[in-house]
Residue frames as qw, qx, qy, qz and C-alpha x, y, z in Angstrom:
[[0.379, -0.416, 0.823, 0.071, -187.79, -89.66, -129.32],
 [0.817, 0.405, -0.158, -0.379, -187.93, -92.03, -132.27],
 [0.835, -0.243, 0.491, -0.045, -186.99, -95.47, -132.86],
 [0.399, 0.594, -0.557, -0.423, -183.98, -96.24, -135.49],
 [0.848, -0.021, 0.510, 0.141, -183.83, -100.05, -136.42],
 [0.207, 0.660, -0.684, -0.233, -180.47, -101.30, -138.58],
 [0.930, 0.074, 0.317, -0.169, -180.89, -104.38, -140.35],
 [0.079, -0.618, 0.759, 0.189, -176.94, -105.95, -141.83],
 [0.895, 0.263, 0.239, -0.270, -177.46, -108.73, -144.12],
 [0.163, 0.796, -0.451, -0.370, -174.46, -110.05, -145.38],
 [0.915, 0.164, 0.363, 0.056, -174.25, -113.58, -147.70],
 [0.126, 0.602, -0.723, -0.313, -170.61, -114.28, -149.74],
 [0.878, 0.186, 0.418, -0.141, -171.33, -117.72, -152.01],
 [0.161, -0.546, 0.660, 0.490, -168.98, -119.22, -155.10],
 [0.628, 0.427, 0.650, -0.037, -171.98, -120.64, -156.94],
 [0.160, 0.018, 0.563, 0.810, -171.75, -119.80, -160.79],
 [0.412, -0.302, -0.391, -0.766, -175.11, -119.89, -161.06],
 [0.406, -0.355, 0.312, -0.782, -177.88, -119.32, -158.46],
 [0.568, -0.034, -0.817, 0.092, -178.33, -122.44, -155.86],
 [0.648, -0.718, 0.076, -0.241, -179.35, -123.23, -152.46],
 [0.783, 0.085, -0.447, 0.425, -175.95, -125.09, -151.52],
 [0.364, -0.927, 0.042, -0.080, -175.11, -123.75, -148.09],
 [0.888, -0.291, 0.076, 0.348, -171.60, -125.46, -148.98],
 [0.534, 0.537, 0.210, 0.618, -170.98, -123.24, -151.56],
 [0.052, -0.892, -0.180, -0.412, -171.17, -120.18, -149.30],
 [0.443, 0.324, -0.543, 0.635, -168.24, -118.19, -147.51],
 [0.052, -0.274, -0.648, 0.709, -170.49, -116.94, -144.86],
 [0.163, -0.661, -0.390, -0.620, -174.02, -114.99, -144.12],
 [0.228, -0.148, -0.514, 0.814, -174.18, -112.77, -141.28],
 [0.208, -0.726, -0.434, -0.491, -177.19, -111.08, -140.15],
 [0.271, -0.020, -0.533, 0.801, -176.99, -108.32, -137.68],
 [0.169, -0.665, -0.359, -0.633, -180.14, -106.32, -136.41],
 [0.455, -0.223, -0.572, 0.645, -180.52, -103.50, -133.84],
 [0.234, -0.804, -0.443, -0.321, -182.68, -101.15, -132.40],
 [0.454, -0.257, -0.435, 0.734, -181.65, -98.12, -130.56],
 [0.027, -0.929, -0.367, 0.034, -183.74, -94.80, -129.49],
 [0.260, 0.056, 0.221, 0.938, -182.29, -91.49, -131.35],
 [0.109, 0.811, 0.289, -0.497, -183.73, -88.10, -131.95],
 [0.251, 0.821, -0.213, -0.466, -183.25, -85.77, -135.13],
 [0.654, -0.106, 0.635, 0.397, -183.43, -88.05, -137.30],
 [0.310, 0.767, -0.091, -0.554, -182.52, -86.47, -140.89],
 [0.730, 0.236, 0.552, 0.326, -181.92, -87.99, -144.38],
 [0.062, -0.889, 0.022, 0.452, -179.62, -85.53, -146.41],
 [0.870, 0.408, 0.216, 0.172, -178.30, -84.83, -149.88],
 [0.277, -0.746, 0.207, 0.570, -174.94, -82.92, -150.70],
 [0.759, 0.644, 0.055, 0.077, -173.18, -82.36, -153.73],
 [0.699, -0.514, 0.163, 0.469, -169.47, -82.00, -153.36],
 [0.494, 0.809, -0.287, -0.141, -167.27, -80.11, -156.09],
 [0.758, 0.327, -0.280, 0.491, -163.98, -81.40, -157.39],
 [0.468, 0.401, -0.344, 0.708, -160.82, -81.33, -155.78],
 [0.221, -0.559, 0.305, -0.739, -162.65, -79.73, -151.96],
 [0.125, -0.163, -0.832, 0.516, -163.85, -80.50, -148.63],
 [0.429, -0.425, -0.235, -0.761, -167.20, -79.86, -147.32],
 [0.280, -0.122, 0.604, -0.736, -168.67, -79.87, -143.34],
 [0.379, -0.267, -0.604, -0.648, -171.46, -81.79, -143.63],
 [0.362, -0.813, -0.193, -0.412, -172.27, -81.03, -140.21],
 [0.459, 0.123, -0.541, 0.694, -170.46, -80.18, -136.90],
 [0.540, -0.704, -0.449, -0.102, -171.03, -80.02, -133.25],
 [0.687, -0.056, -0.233, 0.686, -167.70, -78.81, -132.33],
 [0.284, -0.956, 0.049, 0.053, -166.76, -75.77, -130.02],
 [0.527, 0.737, -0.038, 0.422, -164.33, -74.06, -131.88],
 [0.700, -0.632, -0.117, 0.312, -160.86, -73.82, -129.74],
 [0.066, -0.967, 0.246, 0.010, -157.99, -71.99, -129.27],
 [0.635, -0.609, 0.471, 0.063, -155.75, -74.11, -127.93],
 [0.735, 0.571, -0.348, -0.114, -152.98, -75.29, -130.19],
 [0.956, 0.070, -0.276, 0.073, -149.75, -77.49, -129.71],
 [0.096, 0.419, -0.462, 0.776, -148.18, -75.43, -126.93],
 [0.594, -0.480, -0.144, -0.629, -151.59, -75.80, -124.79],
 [0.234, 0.108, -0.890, 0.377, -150.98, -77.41, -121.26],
 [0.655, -0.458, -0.363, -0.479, -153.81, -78.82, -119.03],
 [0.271, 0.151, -0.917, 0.252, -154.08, -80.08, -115.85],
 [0.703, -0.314, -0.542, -0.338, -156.76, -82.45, -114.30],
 [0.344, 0.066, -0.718, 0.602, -157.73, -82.77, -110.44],
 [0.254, -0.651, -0.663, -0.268, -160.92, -83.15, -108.61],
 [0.196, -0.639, 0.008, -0.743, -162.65, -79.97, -106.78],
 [0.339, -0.490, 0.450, -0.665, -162.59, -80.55, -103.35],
 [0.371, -0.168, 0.901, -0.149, -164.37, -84.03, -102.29],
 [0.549, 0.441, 0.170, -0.689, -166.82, -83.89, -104.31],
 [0.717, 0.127, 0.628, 0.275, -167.31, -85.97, -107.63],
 [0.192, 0.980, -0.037, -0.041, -166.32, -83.08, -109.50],
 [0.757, -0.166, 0.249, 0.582, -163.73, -82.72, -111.54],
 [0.157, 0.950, -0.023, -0.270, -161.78, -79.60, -113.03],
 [0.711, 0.477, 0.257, 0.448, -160.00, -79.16, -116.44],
 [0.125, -0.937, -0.147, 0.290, -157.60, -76.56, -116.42],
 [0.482, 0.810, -0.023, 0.333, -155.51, -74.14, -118.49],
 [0.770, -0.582, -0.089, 0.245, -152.19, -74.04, -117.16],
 [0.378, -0.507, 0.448, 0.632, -149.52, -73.08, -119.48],
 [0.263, 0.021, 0.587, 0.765, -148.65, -72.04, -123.59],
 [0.152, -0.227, -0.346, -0.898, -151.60, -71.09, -125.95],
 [0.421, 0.189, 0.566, -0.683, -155.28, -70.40, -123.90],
 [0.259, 0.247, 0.918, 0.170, -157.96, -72.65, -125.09],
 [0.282, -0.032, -0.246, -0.927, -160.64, -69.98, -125.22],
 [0.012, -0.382, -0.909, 0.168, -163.34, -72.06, -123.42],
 [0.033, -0.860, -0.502, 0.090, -164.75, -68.61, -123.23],
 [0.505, 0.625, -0.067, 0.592, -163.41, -64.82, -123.80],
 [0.509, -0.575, -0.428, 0.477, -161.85, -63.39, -121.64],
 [0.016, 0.912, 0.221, 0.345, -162.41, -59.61, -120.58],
 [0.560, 0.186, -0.272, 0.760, -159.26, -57.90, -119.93],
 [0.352, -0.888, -0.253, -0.152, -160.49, -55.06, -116.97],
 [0.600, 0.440, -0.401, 0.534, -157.09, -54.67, -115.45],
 [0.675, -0.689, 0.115, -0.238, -157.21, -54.94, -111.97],
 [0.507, 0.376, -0.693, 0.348, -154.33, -55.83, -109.83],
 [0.526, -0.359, -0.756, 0.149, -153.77, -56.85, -106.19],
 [0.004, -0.015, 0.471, -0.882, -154.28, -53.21, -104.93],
 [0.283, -0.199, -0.345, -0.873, -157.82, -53.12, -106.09],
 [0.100, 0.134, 0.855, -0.490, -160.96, -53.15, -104.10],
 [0.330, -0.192, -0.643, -0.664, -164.04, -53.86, -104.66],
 [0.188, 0.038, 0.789, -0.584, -167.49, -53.66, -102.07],
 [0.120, -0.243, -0.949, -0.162, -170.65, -54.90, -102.23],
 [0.248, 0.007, 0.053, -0.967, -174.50, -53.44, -102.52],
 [0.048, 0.300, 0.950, 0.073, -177.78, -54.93, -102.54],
 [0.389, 0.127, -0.033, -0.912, -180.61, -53.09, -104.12],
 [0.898, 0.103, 0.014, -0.427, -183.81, -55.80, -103.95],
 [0.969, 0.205, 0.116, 0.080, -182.56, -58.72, -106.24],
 [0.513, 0.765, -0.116, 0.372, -179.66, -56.66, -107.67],
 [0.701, -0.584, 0.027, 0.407, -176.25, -57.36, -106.24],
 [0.305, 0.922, -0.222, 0.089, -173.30, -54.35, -107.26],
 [0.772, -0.193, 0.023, 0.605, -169.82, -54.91, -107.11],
 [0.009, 0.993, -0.012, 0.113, -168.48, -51.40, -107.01],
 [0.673, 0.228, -0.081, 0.699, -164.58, -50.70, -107.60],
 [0.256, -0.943, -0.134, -0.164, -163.96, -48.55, -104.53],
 [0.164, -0.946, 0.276, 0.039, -160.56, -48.12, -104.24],
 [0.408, -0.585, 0.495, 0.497, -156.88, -48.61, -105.16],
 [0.195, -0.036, 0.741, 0.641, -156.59, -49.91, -109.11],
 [0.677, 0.456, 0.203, -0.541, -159.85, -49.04, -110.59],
 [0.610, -0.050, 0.743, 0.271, -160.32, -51.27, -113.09],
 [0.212, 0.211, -0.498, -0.814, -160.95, -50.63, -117.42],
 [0.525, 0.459, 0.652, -0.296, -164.92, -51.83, -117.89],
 [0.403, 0.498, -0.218, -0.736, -164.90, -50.84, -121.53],
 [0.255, 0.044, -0.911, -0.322, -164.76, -54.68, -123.10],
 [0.193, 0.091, 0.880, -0.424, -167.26, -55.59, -120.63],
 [0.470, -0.122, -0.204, -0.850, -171.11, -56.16, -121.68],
 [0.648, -0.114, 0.583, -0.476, -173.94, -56.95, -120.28],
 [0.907, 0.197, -0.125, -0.351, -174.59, -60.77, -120.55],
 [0.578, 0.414, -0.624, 0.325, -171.02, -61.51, -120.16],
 [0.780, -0.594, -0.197, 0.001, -170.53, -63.69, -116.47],
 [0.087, -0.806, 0.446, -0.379, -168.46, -62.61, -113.63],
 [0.801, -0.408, -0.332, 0.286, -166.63, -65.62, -111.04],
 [0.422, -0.805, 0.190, -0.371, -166.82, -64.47, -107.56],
 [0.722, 0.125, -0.666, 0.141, -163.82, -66.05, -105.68],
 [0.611, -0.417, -0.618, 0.264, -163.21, -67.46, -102.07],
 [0.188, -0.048, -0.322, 0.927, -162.21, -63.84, -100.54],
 [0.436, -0.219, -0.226, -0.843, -165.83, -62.72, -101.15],
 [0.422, -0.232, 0.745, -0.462, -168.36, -64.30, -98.91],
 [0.220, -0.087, 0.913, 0.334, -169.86, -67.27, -99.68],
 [0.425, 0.686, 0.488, -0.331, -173.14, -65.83, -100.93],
 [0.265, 0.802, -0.068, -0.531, -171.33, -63.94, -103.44],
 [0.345, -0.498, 0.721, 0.335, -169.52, -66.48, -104.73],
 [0.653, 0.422, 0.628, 0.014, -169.98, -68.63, -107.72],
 [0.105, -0.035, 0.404, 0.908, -170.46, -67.04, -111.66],
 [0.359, 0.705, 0.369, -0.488, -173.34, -64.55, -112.28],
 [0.392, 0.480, 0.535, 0.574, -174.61, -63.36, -115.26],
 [0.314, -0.074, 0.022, 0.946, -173.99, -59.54, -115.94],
 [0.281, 0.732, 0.511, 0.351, -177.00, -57.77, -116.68],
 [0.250, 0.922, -0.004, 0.296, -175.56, -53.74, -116.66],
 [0.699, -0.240, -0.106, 0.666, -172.69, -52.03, -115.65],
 [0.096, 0.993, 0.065, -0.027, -171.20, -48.75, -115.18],
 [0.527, 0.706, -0.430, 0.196, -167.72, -47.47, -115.36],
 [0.109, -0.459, 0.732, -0.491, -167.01, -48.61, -111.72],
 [0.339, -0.165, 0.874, -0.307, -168.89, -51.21, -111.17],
 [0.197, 0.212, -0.937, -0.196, -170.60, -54.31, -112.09],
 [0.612, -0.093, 0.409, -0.670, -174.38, -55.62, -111.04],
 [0.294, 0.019, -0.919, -0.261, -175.77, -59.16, -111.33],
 [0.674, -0.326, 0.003, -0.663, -178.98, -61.02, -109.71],
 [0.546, -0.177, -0.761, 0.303, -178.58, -62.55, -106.50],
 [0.459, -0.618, -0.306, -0.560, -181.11, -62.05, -104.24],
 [0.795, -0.554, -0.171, 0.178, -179.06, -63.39, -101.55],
 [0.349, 0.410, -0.289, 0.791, -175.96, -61.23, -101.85],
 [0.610, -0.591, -0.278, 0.449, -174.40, -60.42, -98.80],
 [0.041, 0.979, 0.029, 0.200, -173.17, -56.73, -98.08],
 [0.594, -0.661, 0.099, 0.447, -169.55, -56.17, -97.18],
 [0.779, 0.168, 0.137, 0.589, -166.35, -54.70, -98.05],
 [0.498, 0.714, -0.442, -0.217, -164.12, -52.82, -99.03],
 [0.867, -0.276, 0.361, 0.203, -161.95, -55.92, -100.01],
 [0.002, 0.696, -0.645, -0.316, -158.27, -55.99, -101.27],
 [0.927, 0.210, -0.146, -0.274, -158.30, -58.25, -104.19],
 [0.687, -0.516, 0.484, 0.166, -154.47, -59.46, -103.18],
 [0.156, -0.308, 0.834, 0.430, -152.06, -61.73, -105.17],
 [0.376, 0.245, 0.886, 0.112, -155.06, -63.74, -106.63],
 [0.337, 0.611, 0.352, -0.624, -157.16, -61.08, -108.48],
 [0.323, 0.227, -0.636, -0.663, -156.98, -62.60, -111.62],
 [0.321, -0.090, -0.937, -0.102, -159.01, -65.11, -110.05],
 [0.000, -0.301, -0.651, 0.697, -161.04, -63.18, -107.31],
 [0.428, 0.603, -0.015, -0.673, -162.86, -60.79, -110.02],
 [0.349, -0.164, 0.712, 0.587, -162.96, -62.57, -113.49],
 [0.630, 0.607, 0.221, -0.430, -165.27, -61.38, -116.53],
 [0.204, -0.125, 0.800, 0.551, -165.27, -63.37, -119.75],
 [0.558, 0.060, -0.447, -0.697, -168.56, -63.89, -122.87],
 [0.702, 0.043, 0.628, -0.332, -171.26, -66.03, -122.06],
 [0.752, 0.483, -0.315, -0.321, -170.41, -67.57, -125.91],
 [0.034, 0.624, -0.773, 0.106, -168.49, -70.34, -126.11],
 [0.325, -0.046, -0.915, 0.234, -168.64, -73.81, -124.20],
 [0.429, -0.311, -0.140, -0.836, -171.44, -74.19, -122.67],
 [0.654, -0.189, 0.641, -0.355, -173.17, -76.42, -119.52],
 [0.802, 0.192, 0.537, -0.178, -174.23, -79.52, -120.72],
 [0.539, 0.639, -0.542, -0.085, -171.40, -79.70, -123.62],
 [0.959, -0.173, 0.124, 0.189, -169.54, -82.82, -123.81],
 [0.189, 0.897, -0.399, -0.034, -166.13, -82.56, -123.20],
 [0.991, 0.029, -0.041, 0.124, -163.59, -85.37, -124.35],
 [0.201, -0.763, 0.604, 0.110, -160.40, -86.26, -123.47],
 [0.965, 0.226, 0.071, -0.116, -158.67, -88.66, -125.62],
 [0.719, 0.491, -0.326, 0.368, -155.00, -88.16, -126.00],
 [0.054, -0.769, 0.134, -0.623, -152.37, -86.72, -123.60],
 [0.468, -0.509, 0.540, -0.480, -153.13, -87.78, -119.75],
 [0.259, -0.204, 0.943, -0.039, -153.48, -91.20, -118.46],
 [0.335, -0.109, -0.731, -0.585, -155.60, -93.46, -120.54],
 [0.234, -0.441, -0.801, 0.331, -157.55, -94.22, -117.17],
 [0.076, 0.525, 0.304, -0.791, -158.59, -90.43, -117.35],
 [0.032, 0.092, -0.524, -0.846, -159.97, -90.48, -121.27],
 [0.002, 0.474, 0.846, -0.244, -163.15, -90.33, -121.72],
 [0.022, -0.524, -0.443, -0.727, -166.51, -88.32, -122.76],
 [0.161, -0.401, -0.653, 0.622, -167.60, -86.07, -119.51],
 [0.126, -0.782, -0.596, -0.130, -170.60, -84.01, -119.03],
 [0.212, 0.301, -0.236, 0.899, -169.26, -80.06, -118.75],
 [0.308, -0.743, -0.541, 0.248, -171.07, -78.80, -115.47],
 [0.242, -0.855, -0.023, 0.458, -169.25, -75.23, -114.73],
 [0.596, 0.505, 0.207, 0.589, -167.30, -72.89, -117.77],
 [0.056, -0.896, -0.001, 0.440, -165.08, -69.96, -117.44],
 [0.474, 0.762, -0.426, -0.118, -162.21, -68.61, -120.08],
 [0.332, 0.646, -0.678, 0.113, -159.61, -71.30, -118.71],
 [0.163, -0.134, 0.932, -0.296, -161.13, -73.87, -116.83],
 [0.558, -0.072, -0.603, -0.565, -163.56, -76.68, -117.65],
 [0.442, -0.330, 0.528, -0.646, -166.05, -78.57, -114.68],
 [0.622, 0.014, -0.516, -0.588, -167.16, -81.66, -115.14],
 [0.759, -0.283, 0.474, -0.345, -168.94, -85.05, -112.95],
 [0.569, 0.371, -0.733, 0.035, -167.64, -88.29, -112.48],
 [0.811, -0.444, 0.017, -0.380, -168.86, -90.77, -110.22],
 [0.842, 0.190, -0.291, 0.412, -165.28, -92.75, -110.76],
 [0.644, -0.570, 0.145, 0.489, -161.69, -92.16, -109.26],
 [0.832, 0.486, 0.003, 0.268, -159.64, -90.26, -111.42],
 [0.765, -0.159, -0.129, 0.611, -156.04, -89.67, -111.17],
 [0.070, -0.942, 0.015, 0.329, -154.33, -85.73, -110.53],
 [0.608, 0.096, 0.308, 0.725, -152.00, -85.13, -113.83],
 [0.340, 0.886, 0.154, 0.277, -150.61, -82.42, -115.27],
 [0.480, 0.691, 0.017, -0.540, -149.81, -79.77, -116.59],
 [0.620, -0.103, 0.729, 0.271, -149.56, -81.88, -119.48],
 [0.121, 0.454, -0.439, -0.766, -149.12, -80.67, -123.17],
 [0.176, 0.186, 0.935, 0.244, -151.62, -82.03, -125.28],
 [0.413, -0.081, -0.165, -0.892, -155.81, -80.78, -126.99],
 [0.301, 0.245, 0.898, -0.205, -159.00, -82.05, -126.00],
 [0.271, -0.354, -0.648, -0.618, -162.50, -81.84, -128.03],
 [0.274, 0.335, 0.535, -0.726, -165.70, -79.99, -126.57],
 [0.164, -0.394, -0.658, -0.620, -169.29, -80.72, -128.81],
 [0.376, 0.036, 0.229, -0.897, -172.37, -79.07, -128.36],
 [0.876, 0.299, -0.007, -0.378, -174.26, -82.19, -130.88],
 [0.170, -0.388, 0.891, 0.165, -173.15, -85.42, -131.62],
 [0.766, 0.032, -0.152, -0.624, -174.48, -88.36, -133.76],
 [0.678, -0.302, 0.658, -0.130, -175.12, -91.64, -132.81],
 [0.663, 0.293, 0.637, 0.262, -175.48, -93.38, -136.33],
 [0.241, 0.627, -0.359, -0.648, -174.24, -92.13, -140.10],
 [0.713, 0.176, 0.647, 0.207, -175.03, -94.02, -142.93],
 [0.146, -0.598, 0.362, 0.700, -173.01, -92.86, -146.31],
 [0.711, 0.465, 0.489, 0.196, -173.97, -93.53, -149.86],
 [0.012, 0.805, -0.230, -0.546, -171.48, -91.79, -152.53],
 [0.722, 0.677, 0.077, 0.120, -171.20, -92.14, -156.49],
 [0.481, 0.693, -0.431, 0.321, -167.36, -90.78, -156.25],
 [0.694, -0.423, -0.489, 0.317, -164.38, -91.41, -154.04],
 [0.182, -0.816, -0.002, -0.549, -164.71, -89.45, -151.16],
 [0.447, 0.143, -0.700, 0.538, -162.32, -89.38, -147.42],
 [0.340, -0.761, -0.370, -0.411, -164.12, -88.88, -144.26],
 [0.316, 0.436, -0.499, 0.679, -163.00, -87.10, -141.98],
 [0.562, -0.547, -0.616, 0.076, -164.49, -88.22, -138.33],
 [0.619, -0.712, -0.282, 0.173, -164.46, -86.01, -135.62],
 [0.116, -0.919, 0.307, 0.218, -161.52, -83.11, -136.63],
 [0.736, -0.410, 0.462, 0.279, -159.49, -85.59, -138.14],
 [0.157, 0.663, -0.528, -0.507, -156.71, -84.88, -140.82],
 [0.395, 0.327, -0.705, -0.490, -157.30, -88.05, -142.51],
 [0.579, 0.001, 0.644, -0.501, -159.43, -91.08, -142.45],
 [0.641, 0.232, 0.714, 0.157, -161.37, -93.94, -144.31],
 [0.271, 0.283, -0.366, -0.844, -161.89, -93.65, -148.14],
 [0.634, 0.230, 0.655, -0.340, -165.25, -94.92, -149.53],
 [0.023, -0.419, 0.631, 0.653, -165.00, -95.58, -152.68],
 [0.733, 0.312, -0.089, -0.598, -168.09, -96.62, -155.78],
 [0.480, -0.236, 0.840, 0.093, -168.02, -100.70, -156.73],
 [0.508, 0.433, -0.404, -0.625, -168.21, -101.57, -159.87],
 [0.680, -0.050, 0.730, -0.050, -169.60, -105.81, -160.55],
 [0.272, 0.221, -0.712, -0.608, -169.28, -107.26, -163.83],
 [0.664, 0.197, 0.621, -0.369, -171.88, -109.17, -165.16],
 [0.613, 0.177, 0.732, 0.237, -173.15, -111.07, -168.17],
 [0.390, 0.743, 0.420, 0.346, -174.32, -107.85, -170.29],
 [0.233, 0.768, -0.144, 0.579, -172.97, -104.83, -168.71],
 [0.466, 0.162, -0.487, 0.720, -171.24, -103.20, -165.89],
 [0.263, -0.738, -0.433, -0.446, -173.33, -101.99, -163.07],
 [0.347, 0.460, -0.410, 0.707, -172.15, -99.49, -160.68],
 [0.502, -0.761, -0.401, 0.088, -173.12, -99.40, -156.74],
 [0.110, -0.861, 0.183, -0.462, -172.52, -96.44, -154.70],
 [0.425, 0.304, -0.617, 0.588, -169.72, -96.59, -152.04],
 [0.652, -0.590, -0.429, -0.205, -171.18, -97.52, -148.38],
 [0.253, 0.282, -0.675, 0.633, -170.39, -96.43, -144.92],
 [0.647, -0.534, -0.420, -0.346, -172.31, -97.30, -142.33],
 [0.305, 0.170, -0.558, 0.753, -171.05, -96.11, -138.31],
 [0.446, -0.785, -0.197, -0.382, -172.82, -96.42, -135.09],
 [0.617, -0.229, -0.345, 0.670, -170.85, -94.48, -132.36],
 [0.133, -0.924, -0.198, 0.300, -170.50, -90.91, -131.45],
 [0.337, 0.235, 0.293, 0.864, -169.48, -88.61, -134.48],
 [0.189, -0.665, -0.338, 0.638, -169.51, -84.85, -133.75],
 [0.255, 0.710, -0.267, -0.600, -168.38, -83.78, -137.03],
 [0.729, 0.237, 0.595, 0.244, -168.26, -85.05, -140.39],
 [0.221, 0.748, -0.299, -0.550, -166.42, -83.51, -143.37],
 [0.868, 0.122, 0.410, 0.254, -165.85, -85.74, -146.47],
 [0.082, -0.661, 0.357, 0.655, -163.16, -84.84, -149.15],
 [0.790, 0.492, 0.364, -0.007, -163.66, -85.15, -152.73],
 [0.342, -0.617, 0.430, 0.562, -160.38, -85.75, -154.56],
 [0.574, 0.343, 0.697, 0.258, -162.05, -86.61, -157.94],
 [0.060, -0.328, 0.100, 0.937, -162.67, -84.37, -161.05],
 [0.245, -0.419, -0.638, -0.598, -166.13, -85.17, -161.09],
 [0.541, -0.435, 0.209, -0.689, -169.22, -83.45, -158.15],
 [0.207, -0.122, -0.964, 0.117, -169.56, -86.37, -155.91],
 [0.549, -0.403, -0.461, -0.569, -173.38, -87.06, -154.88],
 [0.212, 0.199, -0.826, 0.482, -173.70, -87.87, -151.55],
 [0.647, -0.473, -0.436, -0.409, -176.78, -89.60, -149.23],
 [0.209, 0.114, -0.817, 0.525, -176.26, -89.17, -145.71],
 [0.577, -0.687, -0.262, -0.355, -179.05, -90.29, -143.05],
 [0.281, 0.313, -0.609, 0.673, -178.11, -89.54, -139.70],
 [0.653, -0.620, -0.424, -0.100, -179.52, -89.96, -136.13],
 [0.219, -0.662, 0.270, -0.664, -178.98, -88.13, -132.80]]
């Protein structure tokens, strides 16, 4: 943990030539602040004509496009809340692992030491060829409640399915029923991840927007805490944002203009070099930006048809 201090000095005056008159001046402003950050990093870029460039990103890369429906509604009493995939294009929180099971299929339970089996013992058997190990399984409510929850995969065979849980209960055969897209589910342990931040800014009620701590992740549903109230909406057509990194402060220095794009956005400020006349020559300052808030991505465009230079420090 390291300590960033920002020191804003700003003094507008209409003196021709250089006075103390405080009458003569439109304002001075001094701001200073001091806020603990990590990774801090002080970084140079070159831009070409006419492109874009990433100049860094925390984002978890979605699926979900402008068909995507959600809906929002806490887990049981808990301060838990669940994000979910209801309708048009699937976000891809994670992949999912087609296995084809339906609601004849059954599936019992083994316990060898640590090592709990799910074993496909009878009606649908199910297709294990996408599956690999590493990819996580959620156990749902028909299974007892030891088995429940999402394991991590570590082997398989063509019929069944093994994970570590030292407390796995033995039973079955069970009939996965009408729910068994939801009783048996394997998806990639890539993707979203715990302790991603997932935001919700557009879409539901503005009382529900907000930056939430992901707790639980499968292919189509997102967990997250909340010590608040929030309302049950949906399924409601609309995209959210999931980061893995985020900074807390950017500060911009750039010899051409250049647009930044904040956080995925199709357009945004332009910063642009300042040129001051004086008494012998023209003397050019670099274009400033200066932002403390929470910026996952930054991409800056350079519509000129000269390399733009760019100085970015940044904090965490």
């Amino acid at each position: 943990m390291s300590t960033l201090k920002t020191l804003v000095f700003l003094q507008s005056y209409e003196d021709g030539f250089t006075s103390n008159s405080p009458l003569k001046r439109n304002f001075q402003w001094t701001r200073e602040t001091q806020l603990s950050t990590s990774a801090a990093l002080s970084e140079t870029f070159q831009i070409a004509p006419q492109s874009t460039q990433t100049l860094f990103s925390g984002t978890r890369v979605l699926t979900q496009d402008g068909t995507t429906q959600y809906s929002l509604a806490p887990v049981f009493a808990s301060d838990l809340y669940q994000l979910t995939n209801t309708g048009g294009t699937v976000p891809g929180f994670r992949v999912l692992r087609t296995i084809a099971t339906d609601a004849t299929t059954q599936v019992t339970t083994s316990l060898n030491g640590p090592v709990l089996t799910f074993a496909f013992t009878g009606g649908t058997l199910p297709n294990l060829s996408s599956v690999q190990p590493g990819d996580e399984v959620l156990i749902g409510n028909l299974f007892n409640q030891l088995n429940q929850g999402i394991w991590q995969i570590i082997s398989k065979t063509t019929t069944s399915i093994s994970v570590v849980n030292q407390s796995g209960y033995i039973q079955g055969p069970i009939t996965l029923g009408s729910g068994f897209a939801t009783q048996l589910r394997i998806f990639s342990s890539t993707g979203v991840q715990v302790g991603d931040t997932l935001v919700i800014s557009s879409g539901f009620s503005p009382v529900s927007w907000g930056s939430y701590i992901v707790t639980q992740v499968t292919d189509y549903y997102l967990q997250f805490s909340y010590t608040g109230s929030l309302p049950t909406e949906g399924p409601i057509t609309t995209e959210v944002a999931v980061y893995s990194m985020a900074k807390t402060t950017i500060y911009l220095e750039t010899d051409q203009n250049v647009e930044l794009l904040i956080n995925g956005a199709v357009s945004g400020p332009i910063v642009s070099p300042m040129v001051s006349p004086t008494t012998k020559t023209n003397i050019i300052f670099p274009g400033l930006f200066l932002m403390n808030g929470t910026v996952w991505s930054l991409s800056l465009v350079n519509n000129s048809i000269t390399p733009a230079n760019v100085t970015l420090l940044s904090a965490e």
